[in-house]
N, C-alpha and C positions, 0 to 999 in steps of 0.2 A: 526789781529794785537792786538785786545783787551788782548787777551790770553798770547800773547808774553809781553805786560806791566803788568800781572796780575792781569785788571779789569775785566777779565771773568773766568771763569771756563767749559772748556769741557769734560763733562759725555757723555761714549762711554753710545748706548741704540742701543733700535730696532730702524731701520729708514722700515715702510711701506709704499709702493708706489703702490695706487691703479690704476687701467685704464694705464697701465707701454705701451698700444699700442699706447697711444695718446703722448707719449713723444717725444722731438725731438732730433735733431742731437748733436746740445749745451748741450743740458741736461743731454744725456748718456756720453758724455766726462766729465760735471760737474761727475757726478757721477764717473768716470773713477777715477777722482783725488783724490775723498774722500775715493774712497779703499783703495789707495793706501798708505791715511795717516797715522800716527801714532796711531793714535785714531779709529779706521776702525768700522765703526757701523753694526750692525748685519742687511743684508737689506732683505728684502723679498718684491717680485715683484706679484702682482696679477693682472688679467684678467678677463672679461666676454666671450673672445676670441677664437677661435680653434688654431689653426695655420693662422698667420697672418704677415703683415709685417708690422711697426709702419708708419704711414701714411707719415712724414717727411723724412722719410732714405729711398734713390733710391736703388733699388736691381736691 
């Protein structure tokens, strides 16, 4: 809402996300919606992980 009154300014950038296997269910749909925004930030997701399943999301 700040952005919408012009007390802020959003600059697209890198968004990194370290340890991306500890995130939860909430936070990959947050992130779902910032794709999809106007502003879409370049994201790169890193691990210390093999193949893994994020502990939060039932598989």
């Amino acid at each position: 809402e700040w952005h919408e009154e012009g007390k802020a300014e959003i600059v697209p950038d890198v968004l990194f996300i370290d340890e991306v296997h500890m995130l939860d269910i909430e936070y990959f749909s947050f992130l779902n919606r910032a794709l999809e925004s106007d502003m879409v930030p370049m994201l790169i997701m890193a691990t210390n992980r093999g193949i893994t399943n994020s502990w939060y999301i039932p598989m």
